[in-house]
C-alpha positions, 0 to 999 in steps of 0.5 A, a space after each residue: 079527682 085525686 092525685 094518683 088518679 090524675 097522674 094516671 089520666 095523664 099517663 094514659 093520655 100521653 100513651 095514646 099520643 105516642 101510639 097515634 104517632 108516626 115513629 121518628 123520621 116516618 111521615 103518617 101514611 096518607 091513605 083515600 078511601 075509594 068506593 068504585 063500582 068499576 070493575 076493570 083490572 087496569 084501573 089497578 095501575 091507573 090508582 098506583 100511579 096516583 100513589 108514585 106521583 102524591 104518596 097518598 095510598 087509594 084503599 079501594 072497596 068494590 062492589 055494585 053500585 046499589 050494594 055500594 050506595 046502601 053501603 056510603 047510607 048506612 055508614 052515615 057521617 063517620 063513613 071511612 069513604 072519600 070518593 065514589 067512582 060508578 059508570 053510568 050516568 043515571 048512578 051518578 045521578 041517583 047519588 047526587 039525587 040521595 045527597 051524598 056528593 059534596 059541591 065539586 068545586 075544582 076550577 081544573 075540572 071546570 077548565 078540562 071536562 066538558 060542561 056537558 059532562 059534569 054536574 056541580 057534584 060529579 065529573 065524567 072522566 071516561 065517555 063510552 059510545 052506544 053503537 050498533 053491531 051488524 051482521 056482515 051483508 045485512 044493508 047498512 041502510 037498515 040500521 043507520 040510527 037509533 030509530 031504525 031499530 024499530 022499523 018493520 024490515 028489522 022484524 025478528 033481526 035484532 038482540 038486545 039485553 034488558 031495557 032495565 038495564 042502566 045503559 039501555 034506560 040511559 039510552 032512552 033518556 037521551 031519546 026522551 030528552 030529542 024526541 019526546 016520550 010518546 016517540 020514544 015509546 013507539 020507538 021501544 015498542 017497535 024494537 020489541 016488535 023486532 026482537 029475534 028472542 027474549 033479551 038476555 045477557 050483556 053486550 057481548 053477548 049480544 055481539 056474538 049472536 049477531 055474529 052466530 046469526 041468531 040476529 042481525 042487528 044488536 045495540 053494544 057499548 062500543 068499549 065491548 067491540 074494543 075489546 073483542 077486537 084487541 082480544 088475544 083469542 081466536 074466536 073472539 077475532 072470528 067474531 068481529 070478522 062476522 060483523 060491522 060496527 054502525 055510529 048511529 045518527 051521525 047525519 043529525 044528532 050523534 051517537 049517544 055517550 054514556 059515562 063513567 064519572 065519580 064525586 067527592 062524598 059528603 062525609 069524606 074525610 080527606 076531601 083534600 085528597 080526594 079532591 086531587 085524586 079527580 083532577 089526577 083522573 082528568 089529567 093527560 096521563 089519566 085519560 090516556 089510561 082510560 082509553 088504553 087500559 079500557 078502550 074507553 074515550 078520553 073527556 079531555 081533548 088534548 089527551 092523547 092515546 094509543 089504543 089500535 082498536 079506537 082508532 080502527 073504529 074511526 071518528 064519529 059524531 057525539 050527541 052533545 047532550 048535558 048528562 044530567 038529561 040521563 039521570 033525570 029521564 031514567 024514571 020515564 024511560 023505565 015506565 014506557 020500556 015496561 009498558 012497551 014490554 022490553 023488560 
């Protein structure tokens, strides 16, 4: 190369130096790229107050999880994405499964979430109850577990959305894994035998049927009751005055919980922060704010809340089931639901 040429190459090196560069006395911006799949407005302060405490700012990406893991595939290696934050833990499985989390290797993670509540590439850091809703001066007897959804005295009493939906199909995992597929389809083909119209609309809607008495009985994330009940709107106080809440099978295995969790990604580029953004979700602080900010409950035992709304449900009994049980029976759960024909 000749001399000028040189010269030039050099100058125009030293340019791209001195435009990649923090101006003097500015230190570069820290920035971790979220994609979450959680689509709650308190979760804006729960992400400010990681940036006051670290300085580290979180760009975040919302979307659906499907849209969102297409998304982390087509962008490969050179992905701009750090972290993927989804609840349910069939998601969180499905991205383990496709090889998109990195090893989880964080020896506060291990000593503060449950290990029934982690895998080696994801945590949950937030766990919400599957409950039942009933209409007041129905016999609570009727409905005191899962498996009573199927009984014949409940024939055209019960609401339910799509047993395609993630939180129904975790559910019949969980029931797969205690009772076995063939119970478990004879147990969806009675909650089908039972329904009182075609399943239809989310949780809540299924609370407000129950409540007009277009049923008796529904199945609803309890973090949909919490938040009816801490409702500033009149109608929605009238509703939860027209029905109970039931914790399922509190006299042999617990209420079944489902999860919101997330993982580093493979390709993340700052695996360091995104790696202290997830022990910052399991820290006292964090937890609190899942619970206060969202009505969820806490993984982590010793934090401590303050949301009126869970503490008016009371106490119960959990299914200590391993999450990865969810994730792993989703496939069988869809097949006997669509052959019971909850569709």
């Amino acid at each position: 190369m000749s001399p000028p040429r040189l010269l030039a190459a050099a100058l125009a090196t030293l340019a791209a130096l001195f435009l990649a560069s923090p101006a003097p006395g500015r230190a570069a911006e820290q920035v971790l790229h979220l994609y979450s799949a959680r689509h709650y407005p308190s979760d804006e302060a729960l992400f400010a107050r990681f940036t006051a405490l670290t300085g580290i700012r979180v760009s975040r990406i919302e979307g659906k999880e499907d849209e969102l893991l297409e998304r982390i595939k087509s962008e490969g290696a050179r992905g701009p994405a750090d972290v993927f934050l989804t609840v349910d833990a069939a998601r969180l499985g499905q991205a383990e499964a496709l090889g998109l989390f990195a090893p989880l290797r964080s020896r506060l993670l291990e000593e503060r979430i449950p290990a029934h509540l982690r895998q080696p590439t994801w945590a949950a850091f937030s766990t919400r109850a599957r409950v039942i809703v009933l209409r007041k001066g129905l016999d609570p007897a009727l409905a005191r577990d899962y498996e009573d959804l199927a009984r014949p005295a409940l024939k055209g009493k019960v609401c339910v959305r799509s047993g395609s939906h993630p939180y129904n199909l975790s559910l019949g995992s969980a029931l797969i894994a205690h009772l076995g597929e063939a119970r478990t389809e004879e147990w969806a083909r009675g909650l089908v035998a039972n329904l009182a119209r075609a399943p239809k609309g989310g949780d809540t809607d299924q609370i407000r049927a129950v409540a007009a008495g277009e049923c008796q009985v529904a199945l609803a994330n309890s973090y949909y009751v919490a938040r009816l009940m801490r409702s500033d709107k009149a109608e929605d106080r009238e509703v939860m005055a027209r029905v109970t809440v039931v914790w399922p099978n509190q006299g042999n295995r617990g209420v079944h919980l489902n999860v919101s969790g997330g993982g580093i990604l493979r390709s993340a580029p700052h695996p360091e922060a995104a790696l202290r953004f997830l022990e910052f979700l399991a820290s006292d602080e964090a937890q609190a704010h899942f619970a206060d900010g969202n009505n969820e409950w806490p993984v982590v035992r010793t934090a401590v809340t303050h949301n009126p709304a869970l503490e008016a449900l009371g106490p119960f009994r959990a299914d200590g089931l391993d999450v990865a049980a969810l994730s792993r029976n989703t496939a069988q759960a869809q097949k006997l639901y669509d052959r019971a024909g909850w569709r």
